[in-house]
N, C-alpha and C positions, 0 to 999 in steps of 0.2 A: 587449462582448468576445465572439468571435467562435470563443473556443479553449478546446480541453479539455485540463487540465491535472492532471498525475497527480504526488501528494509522495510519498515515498518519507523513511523518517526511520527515526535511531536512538532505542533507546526515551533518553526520559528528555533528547530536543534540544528539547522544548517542540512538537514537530511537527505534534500533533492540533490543539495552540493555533490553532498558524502557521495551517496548513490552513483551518480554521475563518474566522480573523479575514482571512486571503486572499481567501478564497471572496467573502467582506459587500466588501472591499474593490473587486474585482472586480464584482462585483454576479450573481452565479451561485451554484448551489446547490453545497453541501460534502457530498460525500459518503464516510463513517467504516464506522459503526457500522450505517448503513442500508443498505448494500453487504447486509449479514447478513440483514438484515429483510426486503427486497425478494425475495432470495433466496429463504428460507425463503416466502413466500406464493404464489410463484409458481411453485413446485414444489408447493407443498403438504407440504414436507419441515419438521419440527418445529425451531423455530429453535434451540433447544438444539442441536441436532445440529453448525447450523452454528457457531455458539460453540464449540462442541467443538473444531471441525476448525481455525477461522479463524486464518490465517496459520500454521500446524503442519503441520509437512512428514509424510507419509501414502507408507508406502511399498507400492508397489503393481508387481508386475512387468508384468501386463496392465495398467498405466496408461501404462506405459515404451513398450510396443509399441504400444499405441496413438496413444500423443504423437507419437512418432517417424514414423510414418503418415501425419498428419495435419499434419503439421510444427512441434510444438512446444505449440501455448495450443489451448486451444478447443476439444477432442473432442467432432464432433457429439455433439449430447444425447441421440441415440438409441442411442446407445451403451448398452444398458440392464446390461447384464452385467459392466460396471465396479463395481469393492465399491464401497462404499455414501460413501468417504471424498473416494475421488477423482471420484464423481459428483456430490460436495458443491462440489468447484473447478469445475466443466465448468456448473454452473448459478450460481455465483457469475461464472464470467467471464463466462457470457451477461446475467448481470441487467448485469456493468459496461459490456459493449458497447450496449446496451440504454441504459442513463445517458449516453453519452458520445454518443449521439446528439443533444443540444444542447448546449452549453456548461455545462462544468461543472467542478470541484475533485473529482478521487476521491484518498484517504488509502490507502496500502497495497492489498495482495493483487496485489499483480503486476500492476497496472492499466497500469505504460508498455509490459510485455511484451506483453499480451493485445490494446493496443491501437495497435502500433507502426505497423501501416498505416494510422493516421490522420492526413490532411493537416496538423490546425492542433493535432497534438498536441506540447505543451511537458513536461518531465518533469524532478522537480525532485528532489534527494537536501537534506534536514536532516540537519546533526551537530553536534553539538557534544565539547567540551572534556570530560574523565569529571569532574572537580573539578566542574563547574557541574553533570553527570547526576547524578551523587549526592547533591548537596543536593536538587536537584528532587525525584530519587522520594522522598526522606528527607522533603518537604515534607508529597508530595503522602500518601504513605501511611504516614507516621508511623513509619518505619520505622529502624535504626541505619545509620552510613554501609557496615557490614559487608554489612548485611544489603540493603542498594541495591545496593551494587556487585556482590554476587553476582546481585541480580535483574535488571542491566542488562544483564548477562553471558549467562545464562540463557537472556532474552528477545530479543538480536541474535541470538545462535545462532538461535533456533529460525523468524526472518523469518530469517535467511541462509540456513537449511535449505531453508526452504518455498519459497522467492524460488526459488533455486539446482535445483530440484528439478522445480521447475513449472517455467521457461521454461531459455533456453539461454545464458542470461548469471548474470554473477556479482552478487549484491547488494552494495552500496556500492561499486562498478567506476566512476569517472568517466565513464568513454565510456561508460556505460550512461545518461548521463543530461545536457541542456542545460545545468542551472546543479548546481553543488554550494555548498551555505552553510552557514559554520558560527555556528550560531543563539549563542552566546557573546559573539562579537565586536561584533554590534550589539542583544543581546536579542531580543525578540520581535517588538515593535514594527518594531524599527528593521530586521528583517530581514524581516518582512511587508512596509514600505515598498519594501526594496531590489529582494525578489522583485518588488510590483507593478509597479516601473520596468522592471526585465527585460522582464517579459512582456508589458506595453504597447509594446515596441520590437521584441519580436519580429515578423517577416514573418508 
């Protein structure tokens, strides 16, 4: 597989899963949680920080003037006089440009945005149904159906913010993205499978 391939999901559509079980399927590495890691080492910026910041929209007005400058993702990293939030996104999209120079699975942070002038990039949106979101997180962190559906709530907001805020498109926009699926109808499996068909036919 020859393509770099960025998921985009709502919390609680099984998305990290997908991603993950894609990537093995695929035969390419998934990158989540090491977006963060990578980041932080190679700045030398303490990775708490980026945890902090990761997918939380950071308002910044000389982040605004600068994006705009620059045309939207990616403020050179010499930028140094950016607060410290938005200098956190500007070496997290270089770690991911960086990644996506071989074939590869990246999960969230604006990865179809930052990385839209690439040839063999595929860019995939997860959703699902809120009745299946809420038993999920309900599962996954023991939590009441209340207290899910508030945190599902919560946490699209705050990828909508951060998404919305960083590049020039809207998060969960269809023309923002190749395929959209919603992980309900076939599970996880079955929509791992479905993705991998896609993206083997894709050009």
């Amino acid at each position: 597989m020859n393509k770099v391939v960025t998921l985009s999901r709502q919390f609680g559509s099984g998305g990290a899963e997908i991603g993950k079980k894609l990537a093995e399927a695929l035969g390419v590495p998934c990158y989540d949680k090491h977006v963060i890691q990578q980041a932080a080492e190679k700045s030398g910026i303490s990775k708490e920080h980026f945890e902090r910041a990761d997918e939380k929209r950071t308002n910044s007005f000389l982040f605004s003037i600068a994006a705009a400058h620059y045309g939207g993702t990616a403020v050179p990293i010499q930028l140094e006089d950016i607060i410290t939030d938005d200098r956190l996104f500007i070496y997290t999209a270089q770690t991911i440009k960086d990644m996506a120079k071989d074939p590869c699975l990246i999960v969230g942070r604006c990865a179809d945005d930052i990385l839209r002038d690439e040839e063999k990039l595929i860019r995939i949106f997860v959703y699902a149904d809120m009745d299946a979101r809420v038993k999920r997180i309900c599962e996954l962190y023991d939590l009441t159906e209340k207290a899910a559906a508030t945190l599902i709530k919560k946490t699209d907001k705050r990828r909508a913010n951060y998404y919305n805020f960083y590049t020039s498109r809207t998060w969960g926009e269809a023309a923002n993205y190749d395929i959209c699926i919603n992980s309900t109808r076939l599970g996880i499996d079955g929509t791992v499978k479905a993705l991998h068909g896609f993206i083997t036919e894709c050009k």
